[in-house]
C-alpha positions in Angstrom: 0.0 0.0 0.0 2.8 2.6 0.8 4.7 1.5 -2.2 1.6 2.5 -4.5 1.2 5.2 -2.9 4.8 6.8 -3.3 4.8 5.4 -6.6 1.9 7.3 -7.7 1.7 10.3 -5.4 5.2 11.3 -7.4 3.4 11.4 -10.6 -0.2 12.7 -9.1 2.3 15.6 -7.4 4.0 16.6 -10.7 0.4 16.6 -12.8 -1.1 18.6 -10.1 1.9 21.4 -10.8 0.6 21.3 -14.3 -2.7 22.4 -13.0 -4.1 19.4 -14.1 -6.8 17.4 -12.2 -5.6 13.6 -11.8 -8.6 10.7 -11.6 -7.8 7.5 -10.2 -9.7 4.7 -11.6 -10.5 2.0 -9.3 -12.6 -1.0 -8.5 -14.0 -2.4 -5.3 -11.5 -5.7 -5.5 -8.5 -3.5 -5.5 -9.6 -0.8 -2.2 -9.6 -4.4 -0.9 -6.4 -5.4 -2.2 -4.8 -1.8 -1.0 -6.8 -2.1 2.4 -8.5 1.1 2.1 -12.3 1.8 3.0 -14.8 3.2 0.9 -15.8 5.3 4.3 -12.0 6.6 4.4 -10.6 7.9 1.3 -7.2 9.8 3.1 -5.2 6.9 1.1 -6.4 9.0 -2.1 -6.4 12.7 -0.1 -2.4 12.0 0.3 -1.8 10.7 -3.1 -3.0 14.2 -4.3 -6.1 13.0 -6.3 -8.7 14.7 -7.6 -11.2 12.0 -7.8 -11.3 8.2 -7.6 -13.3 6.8 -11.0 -15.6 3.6 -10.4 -15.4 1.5 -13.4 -17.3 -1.2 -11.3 -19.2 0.2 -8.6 -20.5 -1.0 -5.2 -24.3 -1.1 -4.5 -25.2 2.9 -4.5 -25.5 3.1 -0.8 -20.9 3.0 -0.8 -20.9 5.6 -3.7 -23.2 7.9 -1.8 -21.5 8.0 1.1 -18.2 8.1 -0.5 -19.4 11.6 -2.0 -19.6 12.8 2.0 -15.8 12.4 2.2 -13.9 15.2 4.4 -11.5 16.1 1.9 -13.6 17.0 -1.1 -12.4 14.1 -3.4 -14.5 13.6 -6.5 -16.3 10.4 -6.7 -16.6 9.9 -10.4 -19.2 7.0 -11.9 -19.5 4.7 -15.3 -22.0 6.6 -17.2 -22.2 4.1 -20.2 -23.8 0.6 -18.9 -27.7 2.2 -19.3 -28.9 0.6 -15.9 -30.1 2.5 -13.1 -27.2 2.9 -11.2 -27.3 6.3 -10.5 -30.6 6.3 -10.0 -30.1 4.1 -7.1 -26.9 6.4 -5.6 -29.5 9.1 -5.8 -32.2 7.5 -3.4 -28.8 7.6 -0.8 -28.7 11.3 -1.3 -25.0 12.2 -2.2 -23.2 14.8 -2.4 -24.2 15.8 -5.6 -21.4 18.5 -6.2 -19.0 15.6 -5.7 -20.7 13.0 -7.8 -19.4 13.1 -11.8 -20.4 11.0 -14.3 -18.4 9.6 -17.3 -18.4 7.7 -20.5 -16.2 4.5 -21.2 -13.9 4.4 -24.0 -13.6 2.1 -26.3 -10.0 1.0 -28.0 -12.0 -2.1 -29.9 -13.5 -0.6 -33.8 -17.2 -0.5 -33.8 -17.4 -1.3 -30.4 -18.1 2.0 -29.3 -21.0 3.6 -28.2 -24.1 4.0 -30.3 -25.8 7.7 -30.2 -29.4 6.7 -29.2 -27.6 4.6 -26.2 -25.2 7.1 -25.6 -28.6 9.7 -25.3 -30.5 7.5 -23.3 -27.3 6.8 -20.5 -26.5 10.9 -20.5 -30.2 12.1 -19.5 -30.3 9.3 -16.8 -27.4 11.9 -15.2 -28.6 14.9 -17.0 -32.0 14.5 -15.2 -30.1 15.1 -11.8 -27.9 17.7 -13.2 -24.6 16.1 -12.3 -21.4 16.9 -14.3 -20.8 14.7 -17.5 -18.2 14.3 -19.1 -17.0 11.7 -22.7 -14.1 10.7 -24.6 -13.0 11.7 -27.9 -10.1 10.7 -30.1 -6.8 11.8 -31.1 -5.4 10.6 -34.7 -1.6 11.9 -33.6 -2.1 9.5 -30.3 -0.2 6.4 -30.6 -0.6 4.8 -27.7 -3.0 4.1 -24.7 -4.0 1.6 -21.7 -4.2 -1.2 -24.1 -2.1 -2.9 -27.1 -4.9 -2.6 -30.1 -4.7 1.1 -31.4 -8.2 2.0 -33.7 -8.9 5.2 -30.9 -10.1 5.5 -27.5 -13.7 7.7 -28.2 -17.0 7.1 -26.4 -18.9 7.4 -29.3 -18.3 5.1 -32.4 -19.3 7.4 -34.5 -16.3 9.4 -34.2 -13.9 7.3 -34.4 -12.2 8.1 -37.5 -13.3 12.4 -37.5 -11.4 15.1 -37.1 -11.2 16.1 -33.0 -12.8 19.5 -33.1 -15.8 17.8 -35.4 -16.1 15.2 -32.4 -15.7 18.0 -30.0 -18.6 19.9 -31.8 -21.0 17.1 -32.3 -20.6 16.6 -27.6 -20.8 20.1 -27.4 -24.1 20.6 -29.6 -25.8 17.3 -28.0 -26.3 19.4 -25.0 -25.5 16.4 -22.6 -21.7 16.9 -22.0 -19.8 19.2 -19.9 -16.3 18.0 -20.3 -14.0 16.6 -22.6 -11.2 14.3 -22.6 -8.8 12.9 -25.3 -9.0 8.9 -24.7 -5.1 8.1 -26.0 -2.1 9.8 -26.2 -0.4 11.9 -27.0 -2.7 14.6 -29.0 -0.6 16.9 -31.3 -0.6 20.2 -30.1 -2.6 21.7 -33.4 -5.4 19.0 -32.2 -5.8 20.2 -28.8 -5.7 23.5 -30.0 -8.6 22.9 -32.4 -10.1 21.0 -29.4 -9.8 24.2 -27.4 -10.9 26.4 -30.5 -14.6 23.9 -30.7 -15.1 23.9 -27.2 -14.7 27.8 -25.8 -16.3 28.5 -29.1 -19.4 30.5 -28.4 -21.2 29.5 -31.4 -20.7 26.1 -33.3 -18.8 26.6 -36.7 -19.3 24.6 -39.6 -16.4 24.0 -42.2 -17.5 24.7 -45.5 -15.4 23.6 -49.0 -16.0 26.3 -51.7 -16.3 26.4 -54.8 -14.3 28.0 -57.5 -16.6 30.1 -58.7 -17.6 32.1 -55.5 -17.7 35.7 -55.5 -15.8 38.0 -52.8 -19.5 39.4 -51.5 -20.2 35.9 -51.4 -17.2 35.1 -49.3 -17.9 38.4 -47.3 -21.9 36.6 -46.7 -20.9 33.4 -45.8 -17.5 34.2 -43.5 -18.1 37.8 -42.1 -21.3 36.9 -40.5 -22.7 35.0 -38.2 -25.4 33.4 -38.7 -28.8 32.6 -37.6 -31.3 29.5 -38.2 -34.1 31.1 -39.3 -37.6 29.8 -37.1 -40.3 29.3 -39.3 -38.2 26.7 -40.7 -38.4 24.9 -44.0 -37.6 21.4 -44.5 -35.7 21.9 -47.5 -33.3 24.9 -46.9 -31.9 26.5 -43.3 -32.4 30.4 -44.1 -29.8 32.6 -42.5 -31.8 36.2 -43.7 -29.7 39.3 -42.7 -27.1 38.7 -45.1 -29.8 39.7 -48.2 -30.5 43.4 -45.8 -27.1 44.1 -45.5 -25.5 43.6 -48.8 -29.3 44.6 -50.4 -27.0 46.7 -52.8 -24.5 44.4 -53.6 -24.2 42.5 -57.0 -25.0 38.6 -56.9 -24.5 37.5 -60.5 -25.8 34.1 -61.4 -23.1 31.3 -61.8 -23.1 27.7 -60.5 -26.8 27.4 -60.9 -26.8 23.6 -60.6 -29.1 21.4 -58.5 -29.1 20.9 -55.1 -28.1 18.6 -52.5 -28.3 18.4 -48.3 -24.8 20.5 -47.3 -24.5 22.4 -50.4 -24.3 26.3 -49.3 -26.7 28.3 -51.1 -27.1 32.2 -52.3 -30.2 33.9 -54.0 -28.7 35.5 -57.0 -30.2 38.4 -58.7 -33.0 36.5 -60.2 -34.9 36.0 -57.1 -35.5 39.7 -56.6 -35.7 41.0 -52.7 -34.3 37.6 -52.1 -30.7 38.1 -53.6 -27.9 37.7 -51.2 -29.6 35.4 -48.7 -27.5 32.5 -47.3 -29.1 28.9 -46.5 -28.0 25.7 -46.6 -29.7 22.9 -48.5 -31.5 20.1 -46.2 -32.8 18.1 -49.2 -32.2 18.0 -52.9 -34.0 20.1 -54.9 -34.1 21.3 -58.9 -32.1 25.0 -59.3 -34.5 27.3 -61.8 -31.1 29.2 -61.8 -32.2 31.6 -59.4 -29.8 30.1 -57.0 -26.1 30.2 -56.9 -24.4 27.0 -55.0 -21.4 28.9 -53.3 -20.1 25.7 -51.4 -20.4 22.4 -49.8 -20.8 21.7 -45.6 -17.2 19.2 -45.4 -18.4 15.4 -45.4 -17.3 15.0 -41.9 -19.7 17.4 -40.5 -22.3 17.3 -42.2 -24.2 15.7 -40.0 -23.8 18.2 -37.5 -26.9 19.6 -39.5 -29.2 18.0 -37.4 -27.9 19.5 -34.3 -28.3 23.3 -35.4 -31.8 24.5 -33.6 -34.2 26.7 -35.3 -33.3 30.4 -33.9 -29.4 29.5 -32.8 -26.8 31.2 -34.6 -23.9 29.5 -36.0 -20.9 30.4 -38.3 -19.6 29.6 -41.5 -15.3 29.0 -41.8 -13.5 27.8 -44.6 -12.0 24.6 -45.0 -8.8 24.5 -46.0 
């Protein structure tokens, strides 16, 4: 027991210098192993952790009073097995502000979460209002707790995206307060975009443009932000304001081709008071020619369309 604990209190000691919050995850065989008490957690007080993570819990009534410890220590839960476990710590009244939940991770390809499951486990804790918190992936990582290296995310899903999309996608679900890169080690350009997606105040979509966009177009689609429209359409998202303030600009007619969900659309001059208005195509439609296709949502994220809400704003970047 003292050997563990001077062997990981140097290491807990130097992360805590980093200002970073260490989690120790645990299972009710080894506080047996260790000796230590789920109704004493000083063994984890002196090692300098943060939390203790329960990958296996004990019967609810442990958990909960493990929450009540004296020194503050976090008592983090497995969010991911869609029983009622915390439903069950609940009716021992915890200490809420020191009950976390978080998703697994999941080295094994398509053995990841499924969305409707991972929806259904994060209300069970959302319900309460307790902290949340998922995995995503790093493609720079190249190592982590076990041998078989496909990525360490929560969600299967996104596996193979880039990190901010997967950042993005947790942040817009509504259900997840913080992130954490599964493997190691993330390049520093992916934690930056990680940082970018997550402190962002409004979700940004990447879009690939085409070579026949115009400079007001660019000025419509980049120097704005943007707002879904709330008498909504099912075949276009109508972001308005751009047609009142360049009402005196010039859209031409060029790349008047048919439509598809993700392609970025202008009204050129054809459509009258409509010309300059932004949208974005949900479903495919014919173009009279009234219509200029300026760009393309990237293929990774375009299913972040179905996360935008009618009357949030958004913005527009290009992908490059």
């Amino acid at each position: 027991k003292e050997k563990v604990l001077a062997d990981f209190k140097q290491v807990v000691d130097y992360a805590n210098q980093l200002g970073m919050e260490v989690m120790v995850d645990i299972n009710p065989g080894l506080f047996e192993q260790l000796g230590i008490s789920y109704d004493d957690l000083s063994f984890f007080d002196e090692m300098g952790a943060y939390g203790v993570r329960l990958d296996i819990g004990f019967t609810g009534a442990e958990e909960a009073k493990m929450t009540r410890n004296p020194y503050g220590i976090k008592i983090e839960i497995n969010m991911s097995s869609g029983t009622g476990y915390v439903d069950n710590i609940m009716s021992y009244s915890p200490n809420t502000d020191n009950l976390l939940g978080s998703h697994n991770f999941y080295p094994h390809r398509y053995s990841g979460l499924g969305y409707d499951h991972f929806v259904s486990c994060s209300e069970k804790f959302r319900k309460y209002n307790l902290n949340t918190m998922a995995f995503v992936n790093s493609h720079a990582a190249d190592f982590g707790p076990w041998p078989t290296q496909d990525g360490l995310c929560s969600l299967e899903d996104h596996r193979d995206l880039p990190i901010a999309t997967q950042v993005k996608h947790l942040v817009l679900t509504g259900l997840i307060d913080d992130i954490s890169v599964g493997n190691a080690y993330a390049s520093e350009a992916e934690l930056a975009a990680m940082a970018e997606a997550f402190n962002a105040d409004y979700p940004t979509l990447r879009i690939d443009v085409t070579d026949g966009i115009t400079e007001n177009e660019r000025v419509c689609l980049f120097d704005n932000l943007h707002s879904y429209r709330g008498d909504r359409s099912e075949y276009i998202l109508r972001s308005t304001m751009t047609r009142v303030y360049y009402k005196d600009k010039e859209f031409p007619a060029h790349d008047t081709n048919d439509m598809v969900r993700g392609d970025v659309l202008i009204d050129n001059v054809g459509y009258g008071q409509y010309k300059g208005e932004t949208q974005i195509a949900l479903k495919e439609m014919k173009n009279d020619g009234r219509v200029n296709v300026v760009g393309k949502i990237t293929e990774e994220e375009l299913f972040l369309l179905d996360f935008l809400k009618p009357w949030s704003s958004f913005k527009l970047t290009e992908n490059k």
